[in-house]
Steps between C-alpha positions, in 0.01 A plus 500: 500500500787333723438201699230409706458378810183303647288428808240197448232514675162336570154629544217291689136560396252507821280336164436375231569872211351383184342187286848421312663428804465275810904630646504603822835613473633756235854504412734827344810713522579819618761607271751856551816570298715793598226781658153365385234222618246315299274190558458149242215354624383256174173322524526183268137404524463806286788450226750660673846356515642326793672670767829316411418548128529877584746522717692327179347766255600823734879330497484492196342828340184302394242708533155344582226713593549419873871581464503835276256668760731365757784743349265717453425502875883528639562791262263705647581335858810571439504882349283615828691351749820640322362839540358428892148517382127292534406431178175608632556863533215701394322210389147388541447116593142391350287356727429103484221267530498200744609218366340161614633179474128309635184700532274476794334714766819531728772586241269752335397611804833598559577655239240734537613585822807616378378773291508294095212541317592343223564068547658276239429145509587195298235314227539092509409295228192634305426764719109479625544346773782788637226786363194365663762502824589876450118542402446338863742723673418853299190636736751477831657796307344687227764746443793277444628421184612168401791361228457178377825277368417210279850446398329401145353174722149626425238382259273744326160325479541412924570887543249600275217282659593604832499878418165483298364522878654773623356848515628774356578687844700094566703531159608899601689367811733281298785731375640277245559149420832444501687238237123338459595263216777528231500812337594377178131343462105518344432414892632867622330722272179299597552505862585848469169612272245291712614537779556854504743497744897679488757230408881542601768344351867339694585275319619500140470890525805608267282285247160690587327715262479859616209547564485255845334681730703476809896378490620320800860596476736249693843723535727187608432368107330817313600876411233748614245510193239801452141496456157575635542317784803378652560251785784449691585181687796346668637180403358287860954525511694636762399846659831666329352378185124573652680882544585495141182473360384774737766699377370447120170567607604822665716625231281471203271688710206218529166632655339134480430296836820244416601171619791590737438364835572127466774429802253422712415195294849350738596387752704809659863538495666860553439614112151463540463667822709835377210523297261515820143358515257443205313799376394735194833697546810384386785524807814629326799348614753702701788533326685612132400376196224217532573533908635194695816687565590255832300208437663443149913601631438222800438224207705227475589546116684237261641642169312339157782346326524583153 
């Protein structure tokens, strides 16, 4: 594809984002070659490369899963801004849930307020404790519906005693347990048939059986998948990257509440305000291809050497 030029950059969490990782600050690339823009935005704490590692392996034509859909991203970058076009046009952005990096009354309050009805929350270590929480929390709003991410850090008999106390009406709020415990285990199909709930599967997914319930589809590391029902989330990268996976979702024609609306997780810079305030609707960029048109020609870029 050329060469490549790159802008590092660094993101700063207003908090803690998940149970593998205690980093405030979040470290990637914005990366262009001759018309098209694309985002590397590796998170290590979940097997991903290094940034430098793949900054070595896009020199280099290696092609990790971080860097194919990277080239994947500047070609179609690229081939809409050639032709003066949004890649957005006539497109249908899914709506998103609210994603929460700490639950209590305020921050779901908020979220609420602006319009989600759909939350998705992080699961800590075994898991009860973070139910009986959302079990706490539910009767402030009955309607919403709430996403739960274990990043595999749960433990099935602590989920399983927690939920035998639910009621049924308690259990239909919870849209799906997300990542719960390893897939590849006696402890999913058991969680799964006791518990009666809807599992979702992240991680691992191009090793999933197919008949998973719900995908979580990551476009900064997967290829859009089908099936019954598909999720869509950004990568917590970069909001060019975070416009990506909007794209994907948009394209492939997703009617599922996705995952999409995760800049507000940062502190703000001007990336994350072109995508405007935190809500169900995705802001498209102004611009061609992913958008950014001014914001990414005012960069200071360095060229990758080969």
């Amino acid at each position: 594809m050329g060469d490549f030029w790159i802008w590092n950059y660094e993101l700063r969490t207003r908090g803690a984002l998940n149970s593998k990782t205690i980093r405030r600050a979040y470290s990637g690339a914005l990366v262009r070659n001759e018309a098209g823009f694309g985002c590397l935005h590796p998170w290590p704490e979940l097997g991903d490369p290094t940034l430098k590692d793949c900054l070595v392996d896009l020199a280099h034509d290696q092609e990790s899963a971080l860097v194919r859909r990277t080239l994947d991203c500047l070609r179609v970058d690229g081939r809409a801004r050639g032709e003066n076009r949004s890649l957005f046009e006539g497109l249908q952005v899914p709506s998103s849930h609210a994603t929460l990096p700490l639950l209590d009354e305020v921050v779901l309050s908020e979220a609420v307020k602006r319009g989600f009805t759909c939350v998705k929350v992080k699961g800590g270590k075994g898991g009860g404790v973070d139910l009986r929480r959302i079990r706490l929390m539910m009767p402030m709003y009955p309607e919403l519906k709430w996403r739960i991410d274990f990043n595999e850090n749960g433990e099935v008999g602590e989920l399983l005693e927690e939920l035998s106390y639910w009621s049924e009406e308690e259990k239909a709020a919870i849209d799906f347990l997300e990542d719960p415990v390893p897939c590849f285990s006696g402890s999913w199909e058991r969680l799964a048939k006791e518990s009666g709930l809807i599992m979702a599967l992240d991680r691992n997914l191009e090793k999933g059986s197919s008949d998973v319930e719900v995908q979580v589809i990551k476009p900064a590391v997967q290829e859009m998948k089908s099936g019954p029902r598909v999720i869509v989330t950004s990568y917590m990268d970069h909001p060019l990257g975070q416009t990506f996976a909007a794209w994907e979702a948009a394209r492939a024609g997703v009617k599922e509440i996705c995952g999409l609306q995760t800049h507000g997780l940062f502190e703000a810079n001007e990336f994350i305000e072109a995508l405007g305030n935190l809500s169900p609707e995705f802001n498209i960029p102004k611009g061609t291809g992913l958008g950014f048109d001014d914001l990414l020609e005012a960069l200071p870029w360095t060229k990758l050497p080969s």
